[in-house]
C-alpha positions in Angstrom: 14.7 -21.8 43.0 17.5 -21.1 40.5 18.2 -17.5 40.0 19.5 -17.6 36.7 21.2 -19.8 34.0 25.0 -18.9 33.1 25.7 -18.1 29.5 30.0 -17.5 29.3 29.0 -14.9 27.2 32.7 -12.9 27.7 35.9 -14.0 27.4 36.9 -14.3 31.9 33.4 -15.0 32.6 33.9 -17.7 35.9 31.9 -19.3 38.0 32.5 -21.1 41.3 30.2 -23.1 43.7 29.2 -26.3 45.6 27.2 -28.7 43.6 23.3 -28.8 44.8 22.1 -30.6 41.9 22.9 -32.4 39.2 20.2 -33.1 35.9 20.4 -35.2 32.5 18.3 -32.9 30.4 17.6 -34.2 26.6 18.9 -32.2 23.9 16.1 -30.2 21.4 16.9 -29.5 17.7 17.3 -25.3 17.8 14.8 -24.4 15.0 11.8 -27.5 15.5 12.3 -28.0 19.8 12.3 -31.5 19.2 14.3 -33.9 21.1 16.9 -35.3 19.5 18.5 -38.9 19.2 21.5 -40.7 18.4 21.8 -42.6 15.7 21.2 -45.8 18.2 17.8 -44.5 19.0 19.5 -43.2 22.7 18.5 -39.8 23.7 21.4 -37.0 23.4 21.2 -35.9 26.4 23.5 -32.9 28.4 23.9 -33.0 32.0 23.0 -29.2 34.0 24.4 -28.3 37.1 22.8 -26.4 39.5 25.6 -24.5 41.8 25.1 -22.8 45.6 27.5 -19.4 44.7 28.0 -16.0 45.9 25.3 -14.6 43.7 22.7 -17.3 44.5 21.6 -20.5 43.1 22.9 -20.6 38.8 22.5 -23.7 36.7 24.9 -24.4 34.0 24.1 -26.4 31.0 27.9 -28.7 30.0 27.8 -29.5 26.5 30.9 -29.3 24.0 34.3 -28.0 24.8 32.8 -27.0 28.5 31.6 -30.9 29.0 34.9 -32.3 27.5 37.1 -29.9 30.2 34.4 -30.9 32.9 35.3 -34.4 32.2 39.0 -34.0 32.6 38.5 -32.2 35.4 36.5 -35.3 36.9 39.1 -37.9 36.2 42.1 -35.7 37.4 40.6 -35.8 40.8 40.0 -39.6 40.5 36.1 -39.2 40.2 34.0 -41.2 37.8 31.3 -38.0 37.7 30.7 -34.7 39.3 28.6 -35.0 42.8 26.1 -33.1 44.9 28.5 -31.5 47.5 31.6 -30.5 45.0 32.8 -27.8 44.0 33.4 -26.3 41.1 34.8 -23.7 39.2 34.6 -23.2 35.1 36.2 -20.1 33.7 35.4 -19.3 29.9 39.3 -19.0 28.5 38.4 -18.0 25.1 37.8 -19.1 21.2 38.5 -21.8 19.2 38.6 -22.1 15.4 35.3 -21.7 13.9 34.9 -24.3 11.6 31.1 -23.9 10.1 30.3 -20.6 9.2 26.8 -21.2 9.7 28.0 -21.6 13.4 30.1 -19.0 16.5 33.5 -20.7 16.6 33.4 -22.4 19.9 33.8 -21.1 23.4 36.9 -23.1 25.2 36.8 -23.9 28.6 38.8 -24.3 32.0 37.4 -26.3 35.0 38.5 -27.1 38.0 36.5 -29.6 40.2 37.0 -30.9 44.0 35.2 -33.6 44.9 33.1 -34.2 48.4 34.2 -37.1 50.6 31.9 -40.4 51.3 30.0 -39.8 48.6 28.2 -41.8 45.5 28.8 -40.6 41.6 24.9 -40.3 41.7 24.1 -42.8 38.3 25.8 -40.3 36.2 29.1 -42.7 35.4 27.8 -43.2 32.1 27.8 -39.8 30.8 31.8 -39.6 31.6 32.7 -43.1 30.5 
């Protein structure tokens, strides 16, 4: 059972943990809750981790800037995706330019992630390709 869901609401705000599970969840529209699609007709989907930390079990939901660094962080480590069994750390660094005023500007991100040895990118290559 997760405890809670992380939301990098601060500037500092960090987390750090071993991988337990890893999720493609499809995106919903904010005002109608209705999935949403890409042009293609492929869902948009976003990929939640569920992390083993200090305070308990957290999940975090990568989308954006925080999915972008997460993938950087993969292929520095010469991963193809994150894995049950990693570990991870993701440290909200601060603000970027807020482009839409309709819209927060949006939160940047630093990630670090280790791999675990011996193990298979669990069907999740496509998402980081």
């Amino acid at each position: 059972v997760c405890s809670s869901d992380l939301k990098f609401a601060a500037v500092g705000d960090k987390v750090s943990g071993e991988i337990t599970e890893l999720q493609r969840q499809q995106r919903r529209d904010y005002d109608t809750d209705q999935p949403l699609f890409w042009p293609n007709g492929n869902p948009i989907e976003d990929l939640v981790i569920t992390l083993e930390t200090d305070n308990g079990s957290q999940r975090v939901y990568t989308r954006g800037q925080m999915f972008v660094a997460l993938r950087e962080a993969v292929r520095k480590v010469g991963a193809r995706a994150p894995e049950v069994g990693g570990q991870l750390t993701i440290e909200h660094t601060g603000l970027g330019e807020k482009k839409n005023p309709k819209f927060n500007a949006p939160k940047l991100f630093a990630v670090d992630y280790q791999k675990p040895t011996g193990v298979d990118e669990a069907g999740l290559t496509d998402l980081f390709e």
